[in-house]
C-alpha positions in Angstrom: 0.3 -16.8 11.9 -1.6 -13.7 13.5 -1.4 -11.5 16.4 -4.6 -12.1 17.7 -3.7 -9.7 20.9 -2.1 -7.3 19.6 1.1 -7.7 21.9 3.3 -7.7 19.2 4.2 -11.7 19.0 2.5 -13.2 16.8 0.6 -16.6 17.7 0.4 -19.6 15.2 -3.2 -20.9 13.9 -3.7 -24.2 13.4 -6.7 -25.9 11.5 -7.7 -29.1 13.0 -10.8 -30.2 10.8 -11.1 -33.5 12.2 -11.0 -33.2 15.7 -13.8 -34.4 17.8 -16.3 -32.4 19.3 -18.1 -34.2 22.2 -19.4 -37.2 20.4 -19.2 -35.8 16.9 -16.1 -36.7 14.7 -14.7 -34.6 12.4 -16.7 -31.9 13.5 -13.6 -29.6 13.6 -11.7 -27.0 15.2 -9.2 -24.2 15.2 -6.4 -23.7 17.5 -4.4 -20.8 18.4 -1.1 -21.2 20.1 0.4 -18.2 21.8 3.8 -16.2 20.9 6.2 -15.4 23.7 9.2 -14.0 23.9 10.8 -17.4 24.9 8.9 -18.6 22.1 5.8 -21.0 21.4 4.2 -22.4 24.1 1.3 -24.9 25.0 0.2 -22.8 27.8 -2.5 -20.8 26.9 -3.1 -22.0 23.9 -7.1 -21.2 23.1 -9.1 -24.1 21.1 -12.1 -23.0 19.5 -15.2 -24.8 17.5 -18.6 -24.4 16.5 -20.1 -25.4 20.3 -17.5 -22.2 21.5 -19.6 -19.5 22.9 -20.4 -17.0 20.6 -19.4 -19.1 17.4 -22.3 -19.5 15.5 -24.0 -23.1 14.7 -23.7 -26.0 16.1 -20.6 -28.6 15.9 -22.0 -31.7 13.7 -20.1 -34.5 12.9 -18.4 -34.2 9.4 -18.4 -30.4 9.5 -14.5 -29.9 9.2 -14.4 -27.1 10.6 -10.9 -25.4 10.3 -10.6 -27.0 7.0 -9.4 -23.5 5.4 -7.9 -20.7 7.5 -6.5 -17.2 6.9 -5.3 -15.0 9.6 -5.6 -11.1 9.2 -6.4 -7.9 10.7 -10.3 -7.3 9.2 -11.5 -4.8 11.2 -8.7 -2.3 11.5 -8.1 -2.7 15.3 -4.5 -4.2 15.4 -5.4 -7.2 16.2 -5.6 -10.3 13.8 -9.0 -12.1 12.6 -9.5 -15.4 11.6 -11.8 -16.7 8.7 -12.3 -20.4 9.0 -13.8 -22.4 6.3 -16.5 -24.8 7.2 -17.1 -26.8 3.7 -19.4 -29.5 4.7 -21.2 -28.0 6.6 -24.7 -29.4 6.5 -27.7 -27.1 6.1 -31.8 -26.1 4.8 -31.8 -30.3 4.2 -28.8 -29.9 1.9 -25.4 -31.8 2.2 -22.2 -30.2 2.1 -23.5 -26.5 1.2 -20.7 -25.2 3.0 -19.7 -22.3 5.2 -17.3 -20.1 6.6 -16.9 -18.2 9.6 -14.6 -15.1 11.1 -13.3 -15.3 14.3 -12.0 -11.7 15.5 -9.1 -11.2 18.2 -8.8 -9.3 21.6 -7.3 -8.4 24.2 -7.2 -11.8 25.3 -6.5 -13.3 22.2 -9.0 -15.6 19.5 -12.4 -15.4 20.5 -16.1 -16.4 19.5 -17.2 -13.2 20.8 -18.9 -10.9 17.6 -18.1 -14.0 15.6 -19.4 -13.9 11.9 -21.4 -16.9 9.9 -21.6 -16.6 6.1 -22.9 -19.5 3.7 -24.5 -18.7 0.2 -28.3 -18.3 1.7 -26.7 -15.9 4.3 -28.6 -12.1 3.5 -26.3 -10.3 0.8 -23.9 -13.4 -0.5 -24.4 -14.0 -4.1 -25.7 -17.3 -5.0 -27.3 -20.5 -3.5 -26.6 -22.5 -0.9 -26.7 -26.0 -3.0 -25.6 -29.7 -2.0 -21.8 -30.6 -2.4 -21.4 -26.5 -3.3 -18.6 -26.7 0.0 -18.7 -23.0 0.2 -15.7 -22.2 1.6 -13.6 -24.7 1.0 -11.0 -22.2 0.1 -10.4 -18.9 2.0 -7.9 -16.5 1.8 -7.3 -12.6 3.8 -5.8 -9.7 1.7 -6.2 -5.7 1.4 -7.9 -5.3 -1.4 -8.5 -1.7 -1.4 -5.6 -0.1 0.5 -7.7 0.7 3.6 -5.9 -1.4 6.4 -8.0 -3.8 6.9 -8.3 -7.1 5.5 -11.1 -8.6 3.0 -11.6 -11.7 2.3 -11.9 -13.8 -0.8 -13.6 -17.2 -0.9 -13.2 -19.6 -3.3 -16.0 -22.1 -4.2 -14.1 -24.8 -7.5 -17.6 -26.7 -7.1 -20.2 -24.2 -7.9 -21.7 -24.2 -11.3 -21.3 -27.6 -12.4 -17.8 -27.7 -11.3 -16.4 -24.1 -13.0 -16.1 -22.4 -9.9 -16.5 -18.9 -8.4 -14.6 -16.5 -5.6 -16.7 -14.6 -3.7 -15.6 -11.0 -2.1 -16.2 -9.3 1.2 -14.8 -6.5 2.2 -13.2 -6.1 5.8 -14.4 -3.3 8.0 -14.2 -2.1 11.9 -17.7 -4.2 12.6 -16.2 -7.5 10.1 -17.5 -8.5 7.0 -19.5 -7.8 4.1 -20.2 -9.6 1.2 -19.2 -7.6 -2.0 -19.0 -9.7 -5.3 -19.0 -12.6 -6.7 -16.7 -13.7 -9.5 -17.2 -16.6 -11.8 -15.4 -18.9 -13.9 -17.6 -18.0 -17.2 -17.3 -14.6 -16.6 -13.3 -15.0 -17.3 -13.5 -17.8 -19.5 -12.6 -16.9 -23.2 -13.8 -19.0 -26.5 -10.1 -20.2 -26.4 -9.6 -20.8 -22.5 -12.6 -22.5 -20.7 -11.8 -22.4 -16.6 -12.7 -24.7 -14.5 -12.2 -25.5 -10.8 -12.2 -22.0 -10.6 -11.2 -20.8 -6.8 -9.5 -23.9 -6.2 -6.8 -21.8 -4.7 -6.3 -18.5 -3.8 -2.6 -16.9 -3.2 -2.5 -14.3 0.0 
């Protein structure tokens, strides 16, 4: 749940990875379903996907878009973000590198306007975009710093031959920014070896 226009009811978010997109199956969506004092309600309900406006990409079949969601306020302005997870997403000739984007609220609730696009190639986010990575099959929204604003944390249990890393980005009034990367050998110990690292992520 989120209040993605800050009217003080809250709206639920629903991932719906394999929806159809025009002709593409399982391209993916999210929907947002609005809060009213009466309660939930179809009306008004705003479906968003990759062919939005303003969401970057394209919707493909076999995307799964909305596969992963968090709902959180990113960039400080009272209003709830969403980061949806786009694991197979299909890119540079590569299967399944994976991706994920944030969707930000306003006054008129979710929206692909100022949308964000991160995969593992994307300018500052550690790594490589590999096949079967699925970058962002796991996502998650939480204060990491105390600031107000939400950051995000991204897991990734098929990176590295299957150990696993969580990649951080840190919320701010413009959206995200990628910060670190954590990996499985990195916390691994000669008497505990992780693996599927990421695989979930509490919030």
């Amino acid at each position: 749940m989120g209040d993605t226009n800050g009217n003080g009811l809250a709206e639920v978010i629903v991932g719906w990875p394999i929806s159809t997109v025009g002709a593409r199956d399982d391209a993916g969506a999210v929907v947002s379903i609005v809060g009213r004092s009466s309660g939930l309600s179809a009306s008004g309900a705003r479906i968003l996907h990759q062919n939005t406006p303003g969401v970057p990409e394209v919707a493909e079949t076999g995307d799964h878009f909305g596969a992963s969601i968090a709902a959180g306020d990113v960039t400080g302005d009272g209003r709830a973000d969403v980061v949806v997870g786009v694991p197979e997403e299909n890119k540079y000739d590569r299967v399944n590198v994976g991706a994920f984007t944030l969707l930000k609220g306003s006054s008129v609730g979710l929206t692909g306007v100022g949308s964000q696009y991160f995969d593992q190639n994307t300018t500052g986010v550690p790594g490589t975009a590999e096949t079967n990575d699925r970058f962002g099959d796991v996502v998650t929204l939480l204060d990491l710093n105390g600031d107000g604003k939400r950051d995000a944390a991204v897991g990734d249990r098929w990176e590295d031959s299957d150990r696993g890393t969580v990649t951080l980005f840190r919320g701010s009034s413009t959206g995200l920014t990628p910060t670190e990367l954590i990996t499985a050998a990195s916390l691994s110990t000669p008497e505990i070896q992780l693996f599927a690292f990421g695989g979930s992520i509490a919030q």
